[in-house]
Residue, then its C-alpha position, 0 to 999 in steps of 0.5 A: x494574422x494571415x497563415x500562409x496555405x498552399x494550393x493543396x490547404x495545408x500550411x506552407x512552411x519550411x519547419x519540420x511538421x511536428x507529431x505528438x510522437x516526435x514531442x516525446x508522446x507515443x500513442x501507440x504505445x500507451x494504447x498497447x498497454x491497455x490492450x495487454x493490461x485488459x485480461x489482468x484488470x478483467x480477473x479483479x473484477x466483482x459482480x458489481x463493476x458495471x462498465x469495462x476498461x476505457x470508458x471515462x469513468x467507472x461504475x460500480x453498483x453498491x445496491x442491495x449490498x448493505x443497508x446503511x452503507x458508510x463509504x470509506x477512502x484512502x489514497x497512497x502511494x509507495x513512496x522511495x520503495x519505487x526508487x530501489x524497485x528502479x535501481x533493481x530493475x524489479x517491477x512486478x511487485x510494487x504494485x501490490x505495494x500500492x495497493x496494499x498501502x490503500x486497502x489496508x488503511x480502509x480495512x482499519x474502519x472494518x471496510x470492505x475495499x470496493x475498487x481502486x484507480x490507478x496513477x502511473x506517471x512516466x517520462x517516456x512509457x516503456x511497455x514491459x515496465x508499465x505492463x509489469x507495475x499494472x499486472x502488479x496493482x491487478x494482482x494486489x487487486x485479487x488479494x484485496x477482493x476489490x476490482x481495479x476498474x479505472x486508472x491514468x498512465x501518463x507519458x510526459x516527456x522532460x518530467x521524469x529522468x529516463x527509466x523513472x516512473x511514479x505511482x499513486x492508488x485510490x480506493x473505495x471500500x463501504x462497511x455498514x454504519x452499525x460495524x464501523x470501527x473507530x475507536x470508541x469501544x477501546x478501554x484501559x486493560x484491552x490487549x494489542x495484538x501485533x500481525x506480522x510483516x512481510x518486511x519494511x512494508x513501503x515505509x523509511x525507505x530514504x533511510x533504507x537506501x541511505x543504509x544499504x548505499x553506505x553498506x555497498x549496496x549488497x544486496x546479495x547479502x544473506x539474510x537467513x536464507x533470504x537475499x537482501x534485495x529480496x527482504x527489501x523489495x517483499x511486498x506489502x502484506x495484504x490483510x484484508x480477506x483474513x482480518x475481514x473473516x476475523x471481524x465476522x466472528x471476533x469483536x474488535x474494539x479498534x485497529x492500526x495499519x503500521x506505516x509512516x510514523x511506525x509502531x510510535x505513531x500509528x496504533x496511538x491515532x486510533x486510541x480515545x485521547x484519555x488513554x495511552x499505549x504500553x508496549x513490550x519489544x520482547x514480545x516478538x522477534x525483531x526480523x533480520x532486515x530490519x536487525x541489518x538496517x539497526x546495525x549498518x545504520x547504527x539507528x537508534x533503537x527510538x528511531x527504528x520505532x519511530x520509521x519502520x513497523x519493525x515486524x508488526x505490519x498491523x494491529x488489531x486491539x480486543x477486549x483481555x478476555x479475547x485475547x487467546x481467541x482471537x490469536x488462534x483465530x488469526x494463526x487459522x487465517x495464516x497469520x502470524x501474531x503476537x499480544x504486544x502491549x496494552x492499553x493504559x490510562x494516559x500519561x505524560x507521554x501517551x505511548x511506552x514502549x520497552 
């Protein structure tokens, strides 16, 4: 078909010239979030990142690290915690989230998280907001040891209600085959030791969100001290730094990062099928949020197991005779622990928990 042109090469048309800017797309905008992100990013690099921000794929030199390194990946996002972050109007923190949703799951293997990509998607990019939420994953980035070295931010107009943003994390991290952890060492009678949380974590928020609108939303509400909307929106714990320093000088048969599924489901996928899991509630203090959420929720108590971590954000299981060692190894590294449970010969239900 004959496209008509005038004199001048250009198109003769009596429509609208149309721009990427008025179909909902603003450049600019998008190339004013990498300039302002690029200092946060820089901060998280390691000696080994090869390229800076903006190149189309991102380097890092593994050579001379280890011997027989074995990678190790994880992907994650935060889920509806990104809704409550929303209704707050609080962005700063749920990039750390992210980030902690990734490493901590890598570290469960005994890795050492390398580097992490990003995804943020929106409708239509607001600077502030998306500088907040990446200056959030730099800083998990910082706490994990690993370089944020790539990432997306796609504006996409109709795609997302105003005001709304998703997030998914990527990351890498490599350990030596020799000191994989994967299970195979734990035995009937090894100790479960439970690390504290610093709240719900990025988990059972639908329900949480079902809780506090059925509540009123009081989000000013006291929590010992704590505001609610604090106690719900306290990022995830990062615990890669001091559990990898704990692996340096403590043997450790396996360990579990509590996220979906809660206590219920997650310590189980990393215990050898001819054994179970027997654990004792008594054996720490179920924190104030989630003693909220139970009573305003009326949930049952199978049910918080089974949703949130309810204070034990992570695990680590250690031969008996460990046991004390390595608790006052972690209270040196700052974190709070307790001895949980044990491991037991299977049964017809593989975990016990009372």
């Amino acid at each position: 078909m004959l496209v008509p042109f005038s004199r001048s090469g250009r198109m003769s048309s009596s429509k609208q010239a149309l721009t990427y800017r008025a179909a909902g797309v603003d450049i600019d905008a998008g190339e004013e979030v990498v300039e302002r992100i690029k200092p946060l990013v820089a901060r998280t690099f390691r000696k080994e990142v090869m390229a800076g921000l903006g190149g189309f794929g991102a380097l890092f030199e593994l050579a001379g690290r280890y011997r027989e390194p074995v990678l190790v990946s994880g992907t994650d996002g935060v889920g509806t915690k990104l809704k409550l972050a929303q209704q707050l109007n609080r962005h700063d923190t749920i990039g750390i989230d992210l980030v902690a949703m990734c490493v901590n799951d890598v570290l469960v293997q005994g890795a050492e998280p390398l580097f992490f990509l990003d995804y943020f998607a929106t409708g239509k990019l607001d600077v502030e907001t998306t500088v907040a939420v990446v200056g959030g994953i730099a800083k998990g980035c910082e706490l994990a040891g690993c370089a944020l070295i790539g990432g997306e931010t796609a504006e996409m107009p109709d795609m997302y209600p105003p005001g709304e943003y998703d997030l998914a994390g990527f990351n890498v991290g490599a350990v030596e085959k020799s000191q994989l952890i994967d299970g195979a060492k734990i035995r009937a009678g090894d100790a479960i030791i439970g690390i504290a949380s610093s709240g719900p974590h990025s988990n059972g928020y639908s329900l949480i969100r079902k809780i506090a609108a059925r509540a009123g939303n009081p989000f000013d509400l006291d929590l010992n001290g704590v505001k609610l909307a604090d106690a719900l929106l306290a990022p995830t714990t990062i615990y890669v730094k001091p559990v990898l320093e704990l692996l340096r000088s403590r043997p450790v048969h396996g360990m579990a990062h509590i996220t979906g599924g809660g206590l219920t489901e997650n310590i189980i996928r990393v215990v050898p099928d001819a054994l179970g899991i027997a654990l004792d509630s008594s054996t720490w203090k179920l924190p104030a949020v989630f003693d909220w959420l139970q009573r305003e929720g009326n949930v049952a108590q199978v049910e918080m197991w089974r949703t949130f971590n309810c204070g034990i954000g992570y695990t680590v299981i250690v031969d008996r005779d460990a046991t004390a060692s390595t608790l006052a190894a972690l209270a040196s590294l700052g974190l709070p622990a307790w001895t949980i449970g044990e491991v037991v010969p299977a049964r017809a239900e593989r975990v016990h928990i009372t």
